[in-house]
N, C-alpha and C positions, 0 to 999 in steps of 0.2 A: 385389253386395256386395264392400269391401274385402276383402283379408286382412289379418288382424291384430286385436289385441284391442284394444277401448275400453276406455280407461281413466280415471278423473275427471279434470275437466279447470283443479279449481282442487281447489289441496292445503285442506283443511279442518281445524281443532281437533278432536280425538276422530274424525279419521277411521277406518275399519274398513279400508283394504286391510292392515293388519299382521293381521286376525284371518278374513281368508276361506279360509285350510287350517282353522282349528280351526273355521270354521263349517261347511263344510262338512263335518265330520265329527259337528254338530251338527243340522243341520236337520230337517225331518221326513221322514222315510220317504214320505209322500204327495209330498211336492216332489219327491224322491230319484224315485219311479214313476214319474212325469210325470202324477198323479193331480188335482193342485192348476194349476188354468187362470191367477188371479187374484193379483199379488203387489199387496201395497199400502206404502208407505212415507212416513208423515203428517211424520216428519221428515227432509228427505232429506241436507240436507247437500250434501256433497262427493260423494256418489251412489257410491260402493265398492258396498257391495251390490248395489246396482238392478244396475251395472254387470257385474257378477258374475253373478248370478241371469238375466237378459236372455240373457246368452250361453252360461249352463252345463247352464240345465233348460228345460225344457217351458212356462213360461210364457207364454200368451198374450196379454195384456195388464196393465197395468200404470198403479196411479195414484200420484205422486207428491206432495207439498205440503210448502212452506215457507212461515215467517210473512215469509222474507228477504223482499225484495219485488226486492230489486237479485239478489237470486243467482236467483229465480226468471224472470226475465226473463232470465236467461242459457241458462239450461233452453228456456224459450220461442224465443229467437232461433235457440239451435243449431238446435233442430229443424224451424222455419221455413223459413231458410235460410243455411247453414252460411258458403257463400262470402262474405256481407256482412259476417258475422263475424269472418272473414279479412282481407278486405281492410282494415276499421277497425285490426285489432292489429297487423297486418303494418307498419301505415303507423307506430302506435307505436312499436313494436318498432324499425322505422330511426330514426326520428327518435332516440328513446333513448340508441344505441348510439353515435351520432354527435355529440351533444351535448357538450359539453366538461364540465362539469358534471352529470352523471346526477342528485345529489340532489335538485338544483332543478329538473331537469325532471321529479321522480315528484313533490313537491311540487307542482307546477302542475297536474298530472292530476287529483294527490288534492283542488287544490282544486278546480276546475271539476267532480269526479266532484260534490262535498259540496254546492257552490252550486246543481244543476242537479236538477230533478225528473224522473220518469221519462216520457217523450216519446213515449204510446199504446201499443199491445197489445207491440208489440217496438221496443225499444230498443236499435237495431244498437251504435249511438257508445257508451251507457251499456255493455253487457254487455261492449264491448271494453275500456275504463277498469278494469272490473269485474275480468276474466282481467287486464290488464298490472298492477294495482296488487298483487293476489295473487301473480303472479308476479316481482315486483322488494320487496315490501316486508317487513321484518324479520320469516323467520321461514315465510314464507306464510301470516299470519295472517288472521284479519277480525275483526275484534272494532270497534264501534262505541262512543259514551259515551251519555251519560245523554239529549242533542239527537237522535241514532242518527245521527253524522256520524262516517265512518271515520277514525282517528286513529292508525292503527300505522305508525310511524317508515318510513325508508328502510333496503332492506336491505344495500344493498353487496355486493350478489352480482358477480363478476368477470363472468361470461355467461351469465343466466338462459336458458334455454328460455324466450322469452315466446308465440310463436306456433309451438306445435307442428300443425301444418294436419292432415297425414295424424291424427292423434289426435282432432282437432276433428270430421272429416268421419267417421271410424267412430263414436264420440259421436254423432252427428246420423242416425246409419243405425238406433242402436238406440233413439234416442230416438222413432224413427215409431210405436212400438208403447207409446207410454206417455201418459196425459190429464194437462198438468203443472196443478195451483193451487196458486194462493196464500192462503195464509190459519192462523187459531187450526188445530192438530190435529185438534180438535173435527168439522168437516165434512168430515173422512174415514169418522165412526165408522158413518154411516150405509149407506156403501158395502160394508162389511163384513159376509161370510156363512158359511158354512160350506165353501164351495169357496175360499176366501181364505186367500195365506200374509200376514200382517203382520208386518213388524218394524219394532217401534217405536226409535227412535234418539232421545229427545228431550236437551236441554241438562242434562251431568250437574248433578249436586249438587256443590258445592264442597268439596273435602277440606278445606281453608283459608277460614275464614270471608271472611278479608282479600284471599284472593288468587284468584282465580276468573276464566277463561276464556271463561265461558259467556254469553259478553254478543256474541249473534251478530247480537240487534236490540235494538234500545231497551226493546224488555218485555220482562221480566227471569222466570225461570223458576226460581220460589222450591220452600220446601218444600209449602206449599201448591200448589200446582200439580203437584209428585210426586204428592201424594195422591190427588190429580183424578185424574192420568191413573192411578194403581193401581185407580181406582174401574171407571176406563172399561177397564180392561183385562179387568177382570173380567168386564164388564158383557159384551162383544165375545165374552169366552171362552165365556159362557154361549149365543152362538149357533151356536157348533161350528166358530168360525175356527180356524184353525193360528196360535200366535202365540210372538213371542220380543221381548226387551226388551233392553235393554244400559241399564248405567250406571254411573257411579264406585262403587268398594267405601270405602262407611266406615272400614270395619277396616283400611284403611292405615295410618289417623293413628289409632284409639281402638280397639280391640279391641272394646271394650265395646258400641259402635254400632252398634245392630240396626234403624236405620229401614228398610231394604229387607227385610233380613230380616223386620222385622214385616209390613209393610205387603205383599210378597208371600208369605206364609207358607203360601198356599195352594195355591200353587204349585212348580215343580221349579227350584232358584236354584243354575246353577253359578258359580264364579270363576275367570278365565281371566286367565294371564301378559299384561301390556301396557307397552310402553315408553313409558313419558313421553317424547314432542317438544318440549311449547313451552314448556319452563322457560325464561326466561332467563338462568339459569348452566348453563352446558354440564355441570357437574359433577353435577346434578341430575336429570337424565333420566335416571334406571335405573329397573329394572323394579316396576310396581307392580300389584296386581290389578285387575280391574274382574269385576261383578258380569252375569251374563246370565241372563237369565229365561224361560220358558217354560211352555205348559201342557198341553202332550205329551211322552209317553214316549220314548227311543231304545229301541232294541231289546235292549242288556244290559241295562236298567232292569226 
């Protein structure tokens, strides 16, 4: 094993490495023991936690899923095999830098990435397009449109890290210990038992009817589909899993807006400091809360 710590390997929307000190002074006592074998993570994202969790506790294995189909096939390559990985972005990454035009050559990727369908179990070429476009385009965003064809601008970065290798290859050491799928949240709930930590990450609610981020694939994750997954959370707690939730706090924009609050009521619901990143006026990113969920006690509680 390297030294050194894995860390996600494409920046994500709502991702958690701003919130792994306060989580970990949140999580369960069972995890804290080394008591809890089994983490499960049905939204994985940008992977902060997993990445966190894998390296800090006792867990012994590990299943992850996304509906992405392009970001989980990046999950799947690293872990297969990390150098082919490398070699595809490395080769990016120069060509890029040497281009006389940068804009037009991340245009060109993004279109051959959009023109191009995913090329069997691992798609070395695709998962590197995948990592250089998140790493050169405005923001480190991914957000797709209504086709699910990537469509976020060029970022104008002066010298992105686009192939950070040693990052890659620890990534892919802690990835041995993890079963990655793709797919609805829904075919994780089955996996889930009473030796299981979960934490659910799914696409928040929108503070802004108008202005929403959470378009990380083409199907779109309304309020009904909060509700679902409140129903299944419940459902899961009722077989003695360890569970925690994260999501936008209403009460940013309305005081008065109690969906979460309703809808987990039954539950332990803290709100935790979070800095807004992907506003696009820099001016706008200050601090706003987000909502976390739970259905275990800490031990001042």
């Amino acid at each position: 094993m390297r030294k050194g710590t894995a860390k996600p390997f494409v920046k994500w929307a709502g991702g958690k490495g701003q919130h792994l000190k306060t989580f970990d002074d949140m999580f369960p006592n069972e995890l804290v023991e080394g008591k809890l074998k089994t983490y499960i993570e049905p939204f994985i994202g940008g992977g902060a936690v997993l990445f966190h969790i894998l390296q800090n506790y006792n867990i012994q294995k590990a299943y992850i899923n996304d509906i992405n189909s392009e970001l989980i096939n990046c999950y799947k390559c690293i872990k297969q095999d990390v150098q082919k990985v490398i070699v595809h972005l490395s080769q990016l990454e120069k060509e890029y830098f040497v281009f006389d035009d940068r804009a037009k050559y991340f245009y060109n990727v993004r279109d051959k990435f959009n023109k191009s369908e995913l090329n069997g179990k691992f798609d070395f070429e695709k998962c590197a397009e995948f990592i250089f476009l998140n790493k050169t385009c405005f923001n480190g965003l991914y957000r797709v449109n209504s086709s699910g064809k990537f469509n976020v601008p060029h970022g104008k970065y002066k010298n992105p890290l686009i192939c950070d290798k040693e990052n890659l290859i620890l990534c892919s050491e802690v990835l041995q210990r993890v079963e990655i799928f793709n797919g609805g949240y829904e075919q994780m709930l089955d996996k889930i038992d009473k030796n299981t930590f979960v934490y659910f990450d799914p696409p928040y609610r929108a503070l802004l009817k108008h202005k929403s981020f959470n378009s990380f694939d083409k199907a779109r994750f309304g309020d009904d589909q909060q509700k679902t997954l409140a129903k299944n959370f419940k459902i899961v707690s009722g077989r003695g899993a360890v569970l925690m939730l994260s999501n936008s706090d209403p009460k940013n924009v309305d005081s008065e807006d109690d969906f979460f609050d309703e809808l987990y009521k039954d539950f332990y619901i803290d709100r935790i400091t979070a800095k807004r990143t992907i506003n696009c006026q820099a001016g706008k990113r200050g601090n706003i809360t987000e909502i976390v969920v739970r259905n275990f006690k800490r031990d001042e509680e």
